[in-house]
C-alpha positions as CSV (number, residue, x, y, z in Angstrom):
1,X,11.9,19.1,5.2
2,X,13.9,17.2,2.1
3,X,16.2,16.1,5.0
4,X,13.7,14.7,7.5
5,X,11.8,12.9,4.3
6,X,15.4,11.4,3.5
7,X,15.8,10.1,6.9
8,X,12.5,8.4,7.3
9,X,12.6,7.0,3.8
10,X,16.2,5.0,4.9
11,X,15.2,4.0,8.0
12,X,12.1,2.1,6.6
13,X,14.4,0.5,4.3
14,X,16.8,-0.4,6.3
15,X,14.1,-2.1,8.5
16,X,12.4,-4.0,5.4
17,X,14.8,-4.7,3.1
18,X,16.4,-7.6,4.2
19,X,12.8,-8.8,4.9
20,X,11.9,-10.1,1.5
21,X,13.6,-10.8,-1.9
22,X,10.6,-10.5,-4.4
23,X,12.3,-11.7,-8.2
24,X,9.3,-10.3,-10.6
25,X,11.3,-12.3,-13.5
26,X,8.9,-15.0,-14.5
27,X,8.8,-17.3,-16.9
28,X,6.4,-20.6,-17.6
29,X,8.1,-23.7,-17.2
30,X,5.6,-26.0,-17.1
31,X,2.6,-24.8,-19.2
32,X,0.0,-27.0,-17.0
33,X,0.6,-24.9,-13.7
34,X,2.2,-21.3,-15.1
35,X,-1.5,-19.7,-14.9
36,X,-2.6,-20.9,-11.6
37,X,0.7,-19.8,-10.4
38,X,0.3,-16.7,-11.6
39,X,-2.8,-16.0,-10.4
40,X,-1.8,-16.8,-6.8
41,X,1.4,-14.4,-7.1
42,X,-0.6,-11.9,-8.4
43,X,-3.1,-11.8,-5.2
44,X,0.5,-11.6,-3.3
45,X,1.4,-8.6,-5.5
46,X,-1.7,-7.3,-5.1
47,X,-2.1,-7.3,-1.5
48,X,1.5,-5.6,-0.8
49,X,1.1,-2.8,-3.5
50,X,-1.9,-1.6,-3.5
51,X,-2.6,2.0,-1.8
52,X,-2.4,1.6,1.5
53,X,-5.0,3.7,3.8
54,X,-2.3,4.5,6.7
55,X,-4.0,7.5,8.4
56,X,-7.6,7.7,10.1
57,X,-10.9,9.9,8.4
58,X,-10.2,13.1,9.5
59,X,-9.5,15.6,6.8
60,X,-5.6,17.2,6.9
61,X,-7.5,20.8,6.7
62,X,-7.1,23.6,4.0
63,X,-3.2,25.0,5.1
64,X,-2.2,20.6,6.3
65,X,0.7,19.0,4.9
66,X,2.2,15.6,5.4
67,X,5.5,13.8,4.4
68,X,5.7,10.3,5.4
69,X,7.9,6.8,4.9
70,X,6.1,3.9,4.3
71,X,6.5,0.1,4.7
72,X,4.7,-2.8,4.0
73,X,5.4,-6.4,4.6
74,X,2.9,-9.6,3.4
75,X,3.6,-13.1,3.3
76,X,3.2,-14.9,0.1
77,X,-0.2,-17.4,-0.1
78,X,2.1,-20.0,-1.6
79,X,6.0,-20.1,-2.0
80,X,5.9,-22.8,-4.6
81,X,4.0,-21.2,-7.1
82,X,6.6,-18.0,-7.0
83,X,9.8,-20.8,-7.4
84,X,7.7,-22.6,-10.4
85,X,8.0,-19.0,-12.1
86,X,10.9,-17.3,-10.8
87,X,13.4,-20.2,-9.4
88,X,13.7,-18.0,-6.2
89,X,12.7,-18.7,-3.1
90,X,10.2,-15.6,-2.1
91,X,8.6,-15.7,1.4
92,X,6.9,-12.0,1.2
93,X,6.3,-9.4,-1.0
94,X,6.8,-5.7,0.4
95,X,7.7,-2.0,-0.3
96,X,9.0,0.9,1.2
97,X,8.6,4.3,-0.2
98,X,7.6,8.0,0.8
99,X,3.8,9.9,0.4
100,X,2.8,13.2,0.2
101,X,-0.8,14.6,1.2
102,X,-2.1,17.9,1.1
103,X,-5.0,19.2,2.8
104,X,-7.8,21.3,0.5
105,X,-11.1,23.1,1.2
106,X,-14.6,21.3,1.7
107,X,-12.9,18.2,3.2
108,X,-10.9,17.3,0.4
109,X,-7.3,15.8,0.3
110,X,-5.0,14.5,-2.0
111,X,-2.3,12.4,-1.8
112,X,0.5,10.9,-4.0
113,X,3.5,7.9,-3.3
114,X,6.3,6.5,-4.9
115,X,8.2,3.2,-3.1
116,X,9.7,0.6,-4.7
117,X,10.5,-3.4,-3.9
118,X,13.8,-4.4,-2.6
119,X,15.0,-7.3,-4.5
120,X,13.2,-6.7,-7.5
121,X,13.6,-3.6,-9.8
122,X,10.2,-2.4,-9.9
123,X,8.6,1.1,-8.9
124,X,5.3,2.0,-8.0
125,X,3.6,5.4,-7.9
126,X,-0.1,6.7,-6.8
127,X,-2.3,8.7,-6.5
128,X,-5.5,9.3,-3.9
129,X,-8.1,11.9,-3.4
130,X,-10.0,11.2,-0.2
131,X,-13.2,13.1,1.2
132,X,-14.1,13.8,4.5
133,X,-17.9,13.5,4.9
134,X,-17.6,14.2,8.5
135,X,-14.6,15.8,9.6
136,X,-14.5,14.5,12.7
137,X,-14.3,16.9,16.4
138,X,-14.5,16.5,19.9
139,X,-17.9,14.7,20.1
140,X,-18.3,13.0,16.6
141,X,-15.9,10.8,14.8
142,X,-15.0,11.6,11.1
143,X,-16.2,9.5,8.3
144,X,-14.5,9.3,4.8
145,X,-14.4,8.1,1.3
146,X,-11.4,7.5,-0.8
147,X,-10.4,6.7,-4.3
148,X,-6.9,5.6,-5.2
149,X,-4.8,4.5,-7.9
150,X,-1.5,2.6,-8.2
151,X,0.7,1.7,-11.2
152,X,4.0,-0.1,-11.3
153,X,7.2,0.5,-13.5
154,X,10.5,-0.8,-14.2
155,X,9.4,-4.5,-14.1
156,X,10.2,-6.2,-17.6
157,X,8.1,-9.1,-17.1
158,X,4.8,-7.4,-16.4
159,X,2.8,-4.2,-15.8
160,X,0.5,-3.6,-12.7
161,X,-2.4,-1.5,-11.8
162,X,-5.2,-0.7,-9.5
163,X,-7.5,0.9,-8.5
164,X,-9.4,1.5,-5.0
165,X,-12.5,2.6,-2.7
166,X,-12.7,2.7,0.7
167,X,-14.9,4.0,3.6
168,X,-13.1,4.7,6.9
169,X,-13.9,6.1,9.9
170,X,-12.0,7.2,12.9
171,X,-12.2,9.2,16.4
172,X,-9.2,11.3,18.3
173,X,-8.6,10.9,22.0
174,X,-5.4,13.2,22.6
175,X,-2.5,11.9,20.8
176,X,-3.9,8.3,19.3
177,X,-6.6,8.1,17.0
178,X,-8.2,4.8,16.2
179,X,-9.3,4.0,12.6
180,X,-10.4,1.3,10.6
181,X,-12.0,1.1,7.1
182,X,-13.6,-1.3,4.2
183,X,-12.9,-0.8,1.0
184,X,-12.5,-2.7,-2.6
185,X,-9.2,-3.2,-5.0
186,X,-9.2,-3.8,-8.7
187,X,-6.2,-4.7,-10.2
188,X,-4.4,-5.3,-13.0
189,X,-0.9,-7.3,-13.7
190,X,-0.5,-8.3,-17.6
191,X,2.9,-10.6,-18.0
192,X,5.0,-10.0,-20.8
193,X,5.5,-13.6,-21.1
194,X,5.1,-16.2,-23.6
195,X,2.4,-18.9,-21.9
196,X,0.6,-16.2,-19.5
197,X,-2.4,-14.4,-19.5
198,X,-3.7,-11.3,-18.2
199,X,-4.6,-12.0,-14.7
200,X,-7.7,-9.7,-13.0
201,X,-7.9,-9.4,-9.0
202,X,-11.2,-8.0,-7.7
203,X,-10.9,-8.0,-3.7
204,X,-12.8,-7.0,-0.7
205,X,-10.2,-5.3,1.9
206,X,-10.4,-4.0,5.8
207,X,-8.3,-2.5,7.4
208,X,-7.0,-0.9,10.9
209,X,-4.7,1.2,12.4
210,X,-3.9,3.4,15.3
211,X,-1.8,7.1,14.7
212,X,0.8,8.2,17.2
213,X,1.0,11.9,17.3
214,X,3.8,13.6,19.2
215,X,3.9,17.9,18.1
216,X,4.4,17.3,14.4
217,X,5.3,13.7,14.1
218,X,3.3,10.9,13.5
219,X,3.7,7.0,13.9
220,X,0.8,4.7,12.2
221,X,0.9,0.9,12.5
222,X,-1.8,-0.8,10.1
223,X,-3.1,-4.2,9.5
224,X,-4.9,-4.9,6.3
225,X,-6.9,-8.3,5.1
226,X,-7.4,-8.8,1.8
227,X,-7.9,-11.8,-0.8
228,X,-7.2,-13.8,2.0
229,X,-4.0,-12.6,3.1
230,X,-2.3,-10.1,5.9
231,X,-0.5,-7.4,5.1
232,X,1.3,-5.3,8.1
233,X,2.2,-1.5,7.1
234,X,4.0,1.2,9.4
235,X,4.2,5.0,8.6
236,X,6.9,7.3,9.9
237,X,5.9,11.2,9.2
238,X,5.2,14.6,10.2
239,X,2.6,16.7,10.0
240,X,3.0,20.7,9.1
């Protein structure tokens, strides 16, 4: 299992990484811009690191276990504003990382991640626990609600959280299930930097995605919208 975890975790970052170059070491050139710029990077930061839904409604069931990689690639809302504060040139924001979710009675599941941003030392961990109103079967779909939370370390010049609900529902037909879901992000991202304040992103997120299942492995493609910006996620995994 370590071994197959290892495998999908490097070929998602050999995929991604020489997608983006995200520099998270700011600083506020020119006092008269700094905090709009930083408000639009941080709806970019936002929309690539928070918890990503990447499975549909069904519950994983009391003895179910999954190990997954995980991408995710979003363009930036405005390149300029990230050069005014980092002198780089950053086109997208992404990360690649592994989760872990574990199946519990009543519906319940649980689910943590770590990943981290190439180009930029930072790190990100999380946590969800997702319910399973209806768990879905032959005839009816499954409907679910999910809290999450995310927190980033490593970065010098700023801390990042958020936190997350969502609604998603989804419906099996052999090996593809469809999902799709609505859901709402708070977050968090407080610069450590002389001439920036605290900025506070409240956003409205959908999302959809289709899982491949093939025996135990699974293949999920998602799109997400949120603060006005697409964010494109795969998951490579199995399923025990």
């Amino acid at each position: 299992m370590r071994r197959l975890l290892l495998a999908l975790v490097l070929a998602a970052a050999a995929t991604q990484a020489s997608a983006f170059d995200a520099d998270f070491d700011i600083s506020c050139g020119d006092p008269t811009t700094c905090q709009r710029d930083f408000h639009s990077i941080a709806g970019d930061i936002t929309a690539a690191l928070n918890y990503k839904a990447l499975g549909p409604a069904e519950a994983t069931g009391i003895t179910g276990i999954g190990i997954a990689a995980i991408a995710t690639y979003v363009e930036t809302d405005d390149a300029g504003a990230w050069r005014r504060l980092t002198g780089e040139d950053v086109d997208a924001v992404g990360m690649v990382g592994a989760v872990v979710r574990k199946g519990l009675p009543f519906g319940l599941d649980v689910g943590a991640y770590y990943a981290t941003v190439p180009g930029a030392d930072a790190d990100l961990y999380g946590g969800e626990l997702r319910w399973a109103i209806l768990e879905g079967g032959t005839a009816e779909p499954a409907l679910a609600v999910r809290g999450t939370y995310t927190q980033s370390t490593g970065i010098d010049d700023l801390d990042y959280q958020a936190y997350g609900l969502d609604v998603s529902v989804s419906k099996g037909f052999a090996f593809l299930t469809p999902y799709a879901g609505y859901g709402y992000v708070w977050s968090e991202l407080d610069p450590k930097v002389a001439g920036l304040d605290k900025e506070e992103i409240d956003a409205s997120r959908f999302f959809v995605g289709l899982r491949f299942g093939l025996l135990i492995f699974d293949i999920t493609p998602e799109y997400e919208h949120i603060d006005g910006r697409d964010s494109f996620s795969l998951l490579l995994g199995a399923s025990f």
